[in-house]
C-alpha positions in Angstrom: -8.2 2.3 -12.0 -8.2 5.2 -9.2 -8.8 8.7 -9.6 -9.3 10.9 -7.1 -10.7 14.7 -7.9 -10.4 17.7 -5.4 -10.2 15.5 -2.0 -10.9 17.3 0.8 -10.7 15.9 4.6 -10.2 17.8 7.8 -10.0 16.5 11.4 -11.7 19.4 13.7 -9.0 22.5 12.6 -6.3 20.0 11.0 -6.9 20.5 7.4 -5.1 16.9 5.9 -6.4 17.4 2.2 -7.0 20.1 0.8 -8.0 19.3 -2.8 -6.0 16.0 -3.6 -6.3 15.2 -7.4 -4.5 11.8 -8.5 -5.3 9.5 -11.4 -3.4 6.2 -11.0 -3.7 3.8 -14.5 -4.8 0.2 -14.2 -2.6 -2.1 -14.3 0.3 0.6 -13.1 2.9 0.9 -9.5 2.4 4.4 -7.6 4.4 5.4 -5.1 3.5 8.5 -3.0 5.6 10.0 -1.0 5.7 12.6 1.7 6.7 13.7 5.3 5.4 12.3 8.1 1.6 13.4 8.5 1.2 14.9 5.0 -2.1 13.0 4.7 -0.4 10.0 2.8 -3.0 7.3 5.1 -5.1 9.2 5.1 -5.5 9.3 1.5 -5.3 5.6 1.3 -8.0 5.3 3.9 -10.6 7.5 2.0 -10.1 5.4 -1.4 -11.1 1.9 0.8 -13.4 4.4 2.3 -12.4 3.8 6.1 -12.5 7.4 6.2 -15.4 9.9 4.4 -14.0 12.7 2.8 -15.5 16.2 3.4 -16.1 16.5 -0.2 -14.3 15.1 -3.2 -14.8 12.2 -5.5 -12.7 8.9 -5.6 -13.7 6.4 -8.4 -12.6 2.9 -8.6 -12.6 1.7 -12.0 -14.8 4.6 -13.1 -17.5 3.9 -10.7 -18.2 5.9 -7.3 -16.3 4.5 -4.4 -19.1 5.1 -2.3 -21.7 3.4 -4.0 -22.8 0.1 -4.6 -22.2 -3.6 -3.1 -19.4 -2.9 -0.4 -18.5 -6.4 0.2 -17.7 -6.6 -3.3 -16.1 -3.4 -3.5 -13.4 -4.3 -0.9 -13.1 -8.1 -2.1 -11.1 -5.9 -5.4 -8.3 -5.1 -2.5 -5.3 -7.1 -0.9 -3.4 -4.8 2.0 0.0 -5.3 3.4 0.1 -3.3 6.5 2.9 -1.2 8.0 3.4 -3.9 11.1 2.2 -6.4 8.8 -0.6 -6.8 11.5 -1.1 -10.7 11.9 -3.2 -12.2 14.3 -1.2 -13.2 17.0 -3.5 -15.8 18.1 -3.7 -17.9 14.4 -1.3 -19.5 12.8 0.3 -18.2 9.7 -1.4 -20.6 6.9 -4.8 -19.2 8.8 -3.5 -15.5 8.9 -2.7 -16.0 4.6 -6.1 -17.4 4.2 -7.6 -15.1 6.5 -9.8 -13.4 3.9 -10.8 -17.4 2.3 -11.7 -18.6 5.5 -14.4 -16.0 6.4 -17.2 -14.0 4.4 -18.2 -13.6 0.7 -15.0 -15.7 0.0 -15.5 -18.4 2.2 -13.6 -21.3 0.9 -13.0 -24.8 2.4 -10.4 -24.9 4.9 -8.2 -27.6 3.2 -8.5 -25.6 0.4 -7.8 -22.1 2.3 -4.7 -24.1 3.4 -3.1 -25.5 0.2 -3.7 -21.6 -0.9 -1.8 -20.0 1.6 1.1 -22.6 1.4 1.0 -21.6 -2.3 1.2 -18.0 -1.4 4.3 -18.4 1.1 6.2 -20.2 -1.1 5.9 -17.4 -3.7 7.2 -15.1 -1.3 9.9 -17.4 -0.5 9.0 -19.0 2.8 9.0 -22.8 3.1 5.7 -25.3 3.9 6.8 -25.3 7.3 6.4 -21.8 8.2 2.5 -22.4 8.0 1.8 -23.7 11.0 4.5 -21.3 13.2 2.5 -18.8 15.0 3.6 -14.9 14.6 5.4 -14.3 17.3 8.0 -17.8 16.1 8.7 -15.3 13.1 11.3 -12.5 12.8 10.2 -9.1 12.0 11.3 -9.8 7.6 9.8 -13.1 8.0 6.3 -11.4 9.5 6.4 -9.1 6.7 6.7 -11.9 3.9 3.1 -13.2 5.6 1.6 -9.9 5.3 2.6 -9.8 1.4 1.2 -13.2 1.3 -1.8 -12.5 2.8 -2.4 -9.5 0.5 -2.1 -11.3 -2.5 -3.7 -14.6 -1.5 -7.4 -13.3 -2.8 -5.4 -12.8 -5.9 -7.0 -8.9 -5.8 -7.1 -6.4 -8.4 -5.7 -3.9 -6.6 -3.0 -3.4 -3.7 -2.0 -1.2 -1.4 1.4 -0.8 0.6 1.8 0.9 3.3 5.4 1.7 4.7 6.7 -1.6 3.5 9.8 -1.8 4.7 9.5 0.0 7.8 11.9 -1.3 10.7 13.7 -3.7 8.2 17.4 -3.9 7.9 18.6 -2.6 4.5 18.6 -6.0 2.7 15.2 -7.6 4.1 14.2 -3.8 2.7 16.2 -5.0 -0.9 14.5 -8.4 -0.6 10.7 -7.1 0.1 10.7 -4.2 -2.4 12.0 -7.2 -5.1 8.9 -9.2 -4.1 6.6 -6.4 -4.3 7.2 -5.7 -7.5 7.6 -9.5 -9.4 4.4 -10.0 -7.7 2.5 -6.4 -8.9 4.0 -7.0 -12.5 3.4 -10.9 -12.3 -0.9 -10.2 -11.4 -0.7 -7.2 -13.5 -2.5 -5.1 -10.9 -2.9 -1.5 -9.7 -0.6 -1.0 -7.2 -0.5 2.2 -4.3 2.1 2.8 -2.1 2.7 5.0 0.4 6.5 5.7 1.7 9.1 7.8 2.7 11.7 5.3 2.0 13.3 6.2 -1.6 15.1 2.9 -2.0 11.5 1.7 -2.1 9.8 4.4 -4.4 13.3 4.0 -7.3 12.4 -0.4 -6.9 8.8 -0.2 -7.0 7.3 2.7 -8.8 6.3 3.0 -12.3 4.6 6.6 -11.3 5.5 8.8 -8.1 3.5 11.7 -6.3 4.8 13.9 -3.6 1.9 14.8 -1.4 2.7 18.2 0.5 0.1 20.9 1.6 -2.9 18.7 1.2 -2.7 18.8 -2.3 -0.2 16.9 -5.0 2.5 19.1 -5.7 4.5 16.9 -8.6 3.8 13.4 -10.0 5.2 12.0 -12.9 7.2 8.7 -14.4 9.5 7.9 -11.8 12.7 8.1 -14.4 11.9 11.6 -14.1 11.5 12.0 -10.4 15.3 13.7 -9.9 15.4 15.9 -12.7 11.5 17.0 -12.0 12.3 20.5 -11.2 9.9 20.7 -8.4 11.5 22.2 -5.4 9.3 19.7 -2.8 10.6 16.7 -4.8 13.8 17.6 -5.0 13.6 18.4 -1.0 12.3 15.4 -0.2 14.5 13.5 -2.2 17.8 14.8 -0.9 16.8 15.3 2.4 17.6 18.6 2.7 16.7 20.8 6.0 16.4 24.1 3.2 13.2 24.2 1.0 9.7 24.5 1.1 9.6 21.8 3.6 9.4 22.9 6.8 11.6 20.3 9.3 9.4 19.9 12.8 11.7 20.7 15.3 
């Protein structure tokens, strides 16, 4: 569903990526992982092309990712952001409908409503939460929204980014559960970006460690602790002796 061949992206002298290959099967949960500024958003950013890459090619379902209808292109996509980003100003029913309410997929809003309601309640939060504004949510709650809101244009593909960052350990249990019924349940393509293992072992089908630039290991992600790759296995253990170099 998403293949990318010999990425490149620089900012000014910061080379980010420096020939990213990744292939990522329709239908199929990857997780890639990586230190902090490996180029892990960035990636994610050039495949919805927020960000042009120096040179490269990204295909989406075998076609170029930078051609064609773009509306279209990003209607394919749901998004649950690291801060799961709501709009402080709507309402939650209006947040999950966001994308129903406005554009190509303009829907009535009765009909935005009933959908979002649907959506909450398959992330496990009551009716009643719809019309609570943000900020009346704690921080698991907030994220549940953004998981509703990514799935409630019932997309073909979705991406996560960080999510469980600045959870508690069992909010983390509950949210990586939900990802992945809810991947498995639409049977669609699924990227992730973490550094949070408990969520790459409970979502993954397929990992990648992005290091360098490049991808230095992917594979099924039964195989990710006996991979043999010495940035895995750093990664992994977190370990201050490898190939990774700790920022001090």
């Amino acid at each position: 569903m998403i293949r990318m061949e010999n990425v490149h992206k620089a900012f000014g002298d910061n080379r980010v990526l420096q020939g990213m290959n990744l292939e990522i099967p329709k239908g199929t949960s990857m997780v890639i992982i990586g230190g902090s500024g490996t180029g892990k958003s960035v990636a994610l950013k050039c495949v919805l092309g927020l960000i042009k890459p120096d040179s490269g090619m990204i295909y989406v379902d075998g076609k170029d990712a930078t051609k064609g209808d773009r509306d279209a292109f990003l209607a394919r996509f749901g998004m649950l952001f690291q801060g799961a980003a709501l709009f402080d100003s709507l309402p939650v029913w209006q947040n999950v409908s966001f994308r129903l309410l406005r554009g190509p997929l303009k829907r009535p809003p009765e009909y935005a409503r009933e959908i979002a309601i649907e959506k909450l309640r398959r992330v496990g939060l009551k009716s009643d939460v719809a019309d609570r504004f943000p900020s009346e949510l704690s921080g698991g709650m907030q994220k549940r929204v953004g998981l509703a809101r990514a799935i409630a244009a019932e997309p073909e593909i979705i991406f996560f980014d960080e999510p469980t960052t600045g959870l508690d350990p069992i909010m983390s249990g509950v949210i990586n559960d939900l990802i992945r019924e809810i991947v498995t349940e639409m049977g669609a393509t699924a990227m992730t970006i973490t550094h949070d293992m408990s969520s790459v072992r409970a979502i993954a089908d397929n990992v990648a460690m992005l290091h360098g630039g490049v991808i230095q290991w992917t594979g099924p992600v039964e195989q990710m602790d006996a991979s043999g790759d010495p940035y895995v296995e750093q990664f992994i253990s977190g370990s201050a002796e490898g190939p990774i170099e700790a920022v001090r």
